[in-house]
C-alpha positions as CSV (number, residue, x, y, z in Angstrom):
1,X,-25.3,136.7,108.8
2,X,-23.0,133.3,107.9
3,X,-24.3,130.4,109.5
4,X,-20.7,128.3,110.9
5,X,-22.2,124.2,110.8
6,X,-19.1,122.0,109.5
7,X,-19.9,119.6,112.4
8,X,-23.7,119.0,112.3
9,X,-24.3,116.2,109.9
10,X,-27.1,113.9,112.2
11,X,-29.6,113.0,114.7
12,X,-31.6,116.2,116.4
13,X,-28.9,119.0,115.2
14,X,-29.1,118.4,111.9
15,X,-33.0,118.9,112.2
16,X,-33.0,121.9,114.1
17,X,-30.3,122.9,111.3
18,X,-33.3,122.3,108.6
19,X,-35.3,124.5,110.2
20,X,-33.1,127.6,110.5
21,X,-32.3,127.5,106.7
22,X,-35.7,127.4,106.0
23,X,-37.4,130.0,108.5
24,X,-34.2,132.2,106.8
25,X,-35.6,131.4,103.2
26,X,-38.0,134.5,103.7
27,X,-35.2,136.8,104.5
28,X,-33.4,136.0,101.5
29,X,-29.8,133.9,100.6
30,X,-27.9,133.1,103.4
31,X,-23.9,132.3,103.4
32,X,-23.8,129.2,105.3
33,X,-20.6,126.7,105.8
34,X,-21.6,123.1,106.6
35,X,-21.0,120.0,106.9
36,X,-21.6,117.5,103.7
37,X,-22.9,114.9,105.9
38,X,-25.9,116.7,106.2
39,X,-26.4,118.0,102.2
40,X,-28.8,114.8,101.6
41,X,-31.1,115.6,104.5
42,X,-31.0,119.5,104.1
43,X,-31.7,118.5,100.3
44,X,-33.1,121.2,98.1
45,X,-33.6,124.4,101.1
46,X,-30.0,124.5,100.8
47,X,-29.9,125.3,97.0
48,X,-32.1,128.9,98.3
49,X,-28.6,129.6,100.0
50,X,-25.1,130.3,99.3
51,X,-24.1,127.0,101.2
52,X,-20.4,126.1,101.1
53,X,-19.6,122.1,101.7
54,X,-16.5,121.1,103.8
55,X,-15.5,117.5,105.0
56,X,-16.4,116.2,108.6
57,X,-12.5,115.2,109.3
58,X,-10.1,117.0,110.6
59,X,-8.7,118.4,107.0
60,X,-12.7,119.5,106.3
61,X,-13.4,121.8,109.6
62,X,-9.8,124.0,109.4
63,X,-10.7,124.3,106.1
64,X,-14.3,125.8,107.3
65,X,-12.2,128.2,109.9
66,X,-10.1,129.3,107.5
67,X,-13.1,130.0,105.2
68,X,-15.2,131.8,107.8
69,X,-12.0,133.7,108.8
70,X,-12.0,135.4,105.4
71,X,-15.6,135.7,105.0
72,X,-16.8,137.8,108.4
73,X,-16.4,141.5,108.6
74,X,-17.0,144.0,111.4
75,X,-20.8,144.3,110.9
76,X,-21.4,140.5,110.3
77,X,-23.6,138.3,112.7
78,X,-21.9,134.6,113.2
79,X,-24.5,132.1,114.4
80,X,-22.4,129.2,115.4
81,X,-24.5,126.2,115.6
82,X,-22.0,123.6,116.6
83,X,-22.3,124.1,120.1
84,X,-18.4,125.6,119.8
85,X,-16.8,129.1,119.0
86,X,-14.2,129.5,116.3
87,X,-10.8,128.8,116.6
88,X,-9.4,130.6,114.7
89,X,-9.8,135.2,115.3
90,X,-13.4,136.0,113.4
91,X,-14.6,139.5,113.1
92,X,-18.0,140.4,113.9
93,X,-20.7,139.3,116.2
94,X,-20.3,136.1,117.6
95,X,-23.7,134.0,118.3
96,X,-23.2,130.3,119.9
97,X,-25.7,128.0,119.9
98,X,-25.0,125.1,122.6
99,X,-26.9,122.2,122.3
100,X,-24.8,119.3,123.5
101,X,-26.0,118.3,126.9
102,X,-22.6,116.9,127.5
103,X,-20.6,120.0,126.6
104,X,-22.0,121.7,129.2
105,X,-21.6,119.1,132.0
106,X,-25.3,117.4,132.1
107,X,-24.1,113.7,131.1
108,X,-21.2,112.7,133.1
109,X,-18.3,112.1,130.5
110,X,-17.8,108.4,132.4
111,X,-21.4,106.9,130.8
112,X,-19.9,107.2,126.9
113,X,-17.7,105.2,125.0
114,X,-14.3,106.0,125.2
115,X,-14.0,107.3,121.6
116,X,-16.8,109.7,122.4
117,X,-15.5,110.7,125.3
118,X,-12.1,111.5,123.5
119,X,-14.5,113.7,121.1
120,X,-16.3,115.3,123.9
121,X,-13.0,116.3,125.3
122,X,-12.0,117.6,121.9
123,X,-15.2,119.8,121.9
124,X,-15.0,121.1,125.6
125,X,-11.2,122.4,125.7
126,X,-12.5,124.5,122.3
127,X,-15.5,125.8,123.9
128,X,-13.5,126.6,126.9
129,X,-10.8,127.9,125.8
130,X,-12.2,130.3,123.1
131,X,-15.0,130.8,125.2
132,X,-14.4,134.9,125.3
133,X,-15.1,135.1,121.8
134,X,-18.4,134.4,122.6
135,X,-21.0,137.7,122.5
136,X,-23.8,135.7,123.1
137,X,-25.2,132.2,123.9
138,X,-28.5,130.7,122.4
139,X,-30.0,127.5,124.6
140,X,-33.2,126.3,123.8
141,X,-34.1,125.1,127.8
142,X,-34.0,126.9,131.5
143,X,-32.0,123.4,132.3
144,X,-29.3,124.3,129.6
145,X,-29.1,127.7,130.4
146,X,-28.5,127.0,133.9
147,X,-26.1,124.5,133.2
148,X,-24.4,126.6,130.4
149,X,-23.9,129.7,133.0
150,X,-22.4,127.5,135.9
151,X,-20.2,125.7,133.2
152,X,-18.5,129.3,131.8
153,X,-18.6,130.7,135.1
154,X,-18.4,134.0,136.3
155,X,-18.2,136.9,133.4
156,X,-20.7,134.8,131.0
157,X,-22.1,136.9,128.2
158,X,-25.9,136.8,128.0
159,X,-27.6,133.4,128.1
160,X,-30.8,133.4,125.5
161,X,-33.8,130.6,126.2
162,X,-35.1,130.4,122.8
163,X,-36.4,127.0,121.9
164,X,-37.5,127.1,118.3
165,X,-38.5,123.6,115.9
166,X,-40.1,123.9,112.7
167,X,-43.4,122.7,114.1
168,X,-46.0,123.1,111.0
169,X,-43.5,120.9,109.2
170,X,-43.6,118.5,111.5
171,X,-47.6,118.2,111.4
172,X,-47.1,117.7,107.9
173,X,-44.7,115.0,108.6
174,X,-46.6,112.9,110.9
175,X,-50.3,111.6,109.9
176,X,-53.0,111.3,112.1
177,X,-52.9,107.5,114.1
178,X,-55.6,105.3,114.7
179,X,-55.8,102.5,117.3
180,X,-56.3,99.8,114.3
181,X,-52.2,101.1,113.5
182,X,-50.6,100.5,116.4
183,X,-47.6,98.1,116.4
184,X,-45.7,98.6,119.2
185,X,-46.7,99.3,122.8
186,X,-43.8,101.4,122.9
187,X,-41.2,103.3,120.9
188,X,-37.4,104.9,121.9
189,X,-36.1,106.7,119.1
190,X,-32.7,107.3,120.1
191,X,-29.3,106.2,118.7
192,X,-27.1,104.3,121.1
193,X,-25.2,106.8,122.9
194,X,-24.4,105.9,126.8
195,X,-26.4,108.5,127.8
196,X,-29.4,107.4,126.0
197,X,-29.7,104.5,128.4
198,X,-30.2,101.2,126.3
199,X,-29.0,98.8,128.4
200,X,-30.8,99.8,131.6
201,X,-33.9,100.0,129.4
202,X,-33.3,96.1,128.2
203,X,-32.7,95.2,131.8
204,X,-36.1,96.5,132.5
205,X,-37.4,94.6,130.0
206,X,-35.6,91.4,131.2
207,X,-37.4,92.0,134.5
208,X,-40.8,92.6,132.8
209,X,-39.9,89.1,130.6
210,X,-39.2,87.3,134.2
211,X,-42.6,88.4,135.6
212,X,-44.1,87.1,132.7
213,X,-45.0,90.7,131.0
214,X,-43.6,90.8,127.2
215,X,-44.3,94.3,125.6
216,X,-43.3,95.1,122.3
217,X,-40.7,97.5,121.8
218,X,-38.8,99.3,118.5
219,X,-35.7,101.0,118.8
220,X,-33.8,103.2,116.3
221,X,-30.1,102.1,116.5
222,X,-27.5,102.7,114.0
223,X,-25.7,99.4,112.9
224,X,-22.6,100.5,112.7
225,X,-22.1,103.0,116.0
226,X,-23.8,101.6,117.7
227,X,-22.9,97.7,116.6
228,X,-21.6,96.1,120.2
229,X,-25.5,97.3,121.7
230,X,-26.6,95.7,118.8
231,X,-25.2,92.7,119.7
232,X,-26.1,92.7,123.5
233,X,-29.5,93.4,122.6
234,X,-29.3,90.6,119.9
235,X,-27.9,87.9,122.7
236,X,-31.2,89.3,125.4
237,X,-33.7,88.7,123.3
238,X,-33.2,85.5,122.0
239,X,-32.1,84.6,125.7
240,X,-35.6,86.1,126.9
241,X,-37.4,86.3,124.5
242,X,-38.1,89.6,124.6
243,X,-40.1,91.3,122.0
244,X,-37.5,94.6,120.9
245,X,-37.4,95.4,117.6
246,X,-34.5,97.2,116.0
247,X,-35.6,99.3,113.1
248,X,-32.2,100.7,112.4
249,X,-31.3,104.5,111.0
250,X,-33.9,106.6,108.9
251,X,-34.3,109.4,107.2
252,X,-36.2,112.1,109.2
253,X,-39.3,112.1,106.8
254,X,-39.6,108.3,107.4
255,X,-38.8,108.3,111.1
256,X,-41.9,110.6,111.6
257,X,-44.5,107.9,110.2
258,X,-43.2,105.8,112.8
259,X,-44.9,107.4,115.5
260,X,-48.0,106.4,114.8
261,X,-47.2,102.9,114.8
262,X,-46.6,102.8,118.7
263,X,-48.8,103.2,121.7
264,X,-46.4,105.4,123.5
265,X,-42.6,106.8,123.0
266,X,-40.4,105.5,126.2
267,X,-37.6,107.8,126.7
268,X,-35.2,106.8,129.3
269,X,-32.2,109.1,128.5
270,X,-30.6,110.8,131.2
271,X,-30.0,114.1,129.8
272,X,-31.2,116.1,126.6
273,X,-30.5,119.3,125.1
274,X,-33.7,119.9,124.1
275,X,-35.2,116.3,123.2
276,X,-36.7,116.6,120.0
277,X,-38.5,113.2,119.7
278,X,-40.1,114.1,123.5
279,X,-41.7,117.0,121.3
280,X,-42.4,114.9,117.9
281,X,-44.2,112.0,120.4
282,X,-46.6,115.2,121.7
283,X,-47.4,116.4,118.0
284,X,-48.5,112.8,117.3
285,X,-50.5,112.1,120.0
286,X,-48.6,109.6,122.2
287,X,-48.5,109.3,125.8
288,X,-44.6,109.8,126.9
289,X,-43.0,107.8,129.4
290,X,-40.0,109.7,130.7
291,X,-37.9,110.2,133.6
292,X,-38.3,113.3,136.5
293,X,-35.6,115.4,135.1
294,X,-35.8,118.7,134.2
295,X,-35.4,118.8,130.4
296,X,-38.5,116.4,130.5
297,X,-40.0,119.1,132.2
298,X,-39.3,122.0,129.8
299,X,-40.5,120.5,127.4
300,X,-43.8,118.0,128.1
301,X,-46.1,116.5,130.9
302,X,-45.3,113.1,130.7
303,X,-48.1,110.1,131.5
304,X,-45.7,108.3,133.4
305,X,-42.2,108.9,135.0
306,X,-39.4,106.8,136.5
307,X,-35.7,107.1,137.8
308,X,-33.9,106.4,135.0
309,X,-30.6,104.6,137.2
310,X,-33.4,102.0,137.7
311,X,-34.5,98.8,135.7
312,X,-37.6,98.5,138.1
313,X,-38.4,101.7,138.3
314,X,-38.9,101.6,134.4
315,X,-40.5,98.3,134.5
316,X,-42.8,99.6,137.1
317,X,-43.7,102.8,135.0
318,X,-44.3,100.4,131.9
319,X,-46.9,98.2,133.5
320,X,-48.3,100.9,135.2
321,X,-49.2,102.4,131.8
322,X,-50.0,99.1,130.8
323,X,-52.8,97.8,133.3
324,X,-53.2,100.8,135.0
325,X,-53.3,100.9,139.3
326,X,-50.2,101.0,141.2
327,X,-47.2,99.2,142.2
328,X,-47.2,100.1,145.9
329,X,-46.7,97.9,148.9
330,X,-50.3,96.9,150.7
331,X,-49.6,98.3,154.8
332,X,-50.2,96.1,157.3
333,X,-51.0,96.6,160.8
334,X,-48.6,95.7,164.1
335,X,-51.4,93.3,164.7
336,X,-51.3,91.4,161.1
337,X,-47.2,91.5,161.2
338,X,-47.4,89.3,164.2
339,X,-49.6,87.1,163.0
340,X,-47.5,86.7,159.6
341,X,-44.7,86.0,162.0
342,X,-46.3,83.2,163.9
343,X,-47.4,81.6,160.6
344,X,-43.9,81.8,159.3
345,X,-42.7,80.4,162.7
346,X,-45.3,77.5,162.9
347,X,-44.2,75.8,159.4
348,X,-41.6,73.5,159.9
349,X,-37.8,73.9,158.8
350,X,-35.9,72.5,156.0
């Protein structure tokens, strides 16, 4: 088997990444081509394997084609997992693992930035037009798979649900909480993408600051990508007063003891691949607040859920977890309406 990664140098790829070169460590050296963003992370697994390094430009991944070109024979297995096919003609099996919810069409390319979306773009004419190469797809959700199948159309190769996360290392990774730790009443870990849904989330917690409710809240933004939310969020809380705390970028091992600082990891995000942290908040312990969509669903029963094109609704889920009871209207009878209207009629105007 070669392993083909020259693009997966962060966030949840570059875990799942971890993960497959050590559950291969058992099997013995792997040839593997990725990217150098990554080699800190990945760390010492990677010295088990014959792992070749290429740049993250332009000048870095036609050097990885070129490389995997030579490298793959007839009875060779190529696991992409890049979410993307080769460009360039590759003998041998050809394994794709999609994990980019907005390859496949479940984040509407208008709610990222336009240098994303340029990216994106980039990424879906590959996997589109070299989509034939393809033998096989790996998703790790029924909501990808479906999603993946209706974005090749008809003539798709077999679609394989097969989530997999290194979950004993996990356990390892994040300690047992008490209530004496707790910091936050909630926790997003999330970068800024648009799809991740920061600014709807800080609306909801402009709302909660207006009817007087000021929960504390960390958030894991990077401070250069994601500089301009910074900012926003920056102006908003010293505006409200909210209580958001920006912890910045991690490393994985460090981000895990995080969890059990919060009472409970908020997730508003429209659409995931798989969701990683949903599945990291579970191992911990924490109650998830997430929307009703189905990659929620794959994955874990959330305590509370909202619609996530909604600042109240979010609002209302966080109180709700907060104090308990419920947000819904009190009915009143035809009788009592008329009566509230004669009141209303009897004061006098302005």
């Amino acid at each position: 088997m070669i392993l083909f990664a020259p693009s997966v140098g962060v966030g949840g790829g570059l875990v799942l990444l971890r993960s497959v070169l050590h559950g291969w460590a058992e099997r013995g050296r792997l040839t593997a081509i990725l990217d150098e963003r990554g080699r800190g992370a990945i760390g010492a697994i990677a010295d088990q394997h014959d792992v070749t390094w290429v740049s993250s430009d332009f000048a870095g991944r036609w050097r990885a084609e070129r490389m995997l070109a030579q490298k793959a024979r007839d009875d060779v297995v190529v696991l992409c997992i890049h979410n993307v096919p080769p460009v360039l003609p590759v003998a041998g099996r050809i394994i794709c693992f999609v994990q980019n919810a907005n390859l496949v069409g479940l984040v509407p390319l208008a709610r990222v930035s336009n240098r994303m979306r340029l990216r994106f773009r980039i990424q879906q004419v590959i996997a589109r037009g070299f989509r034939k190469r393809v033998d096989d797809y790996l998703v790790q959700t029924p909501t990808m798979a479906a999603a993946l199948a209706h974005w090749y159309g008809l003539g798709a190769p077999p679609i394989h649900i097969v989530p997999f996360l290194d979950i004993a290392e996990l356990k390892q990774g994040i300690r047992k909480r008490g209530a004496a730790e707790v910091h936050w009443d909630f926790l997003y870990v999330s970068d800024g993408a648009a799809h991740k849904n920061h600014r709807r989330l800080f609306q909801a917690w402009r709302l909660l600051a207006e009817q007087g409710e000021f929960p504390t809240l960390a958030l894991t933004l990077h401070p250069e990508r994601d500089m301009a939310l910074c900012q926003e969020l920056a102006a908003l809380v010293e505006r409200h007063a909210l209580r958001i705390e920006d912890l910045g970028q991690m490393p994985h091992e460090e981000l895990l003891q995080t969890y059990h600082r919060a009472g409970a990891l908020l997730f508003p995000s429209f659409a995931e691949s798989f969701g990683i942290p949903l599945i990291e908040a579970a191992i911990a312990g924490l109650p998830i607040l997430a929307p009703e969509l189905d990659y929620v669903r794959d994955i874990c029963d959330p305590a509370e859920t909202f619609d996530p094109c909604s600042e109240r609704s979010i609002a209302r889920a966080v109180r709700r977890f907060l104090h308990g009871g419920s947000d819904r209207l009190s009915m009143r009878t035809p009788a009592q309406f008329i009566e509230t209207v004669m009141q209303i009629a009897a004061r006098p105007l302005k």
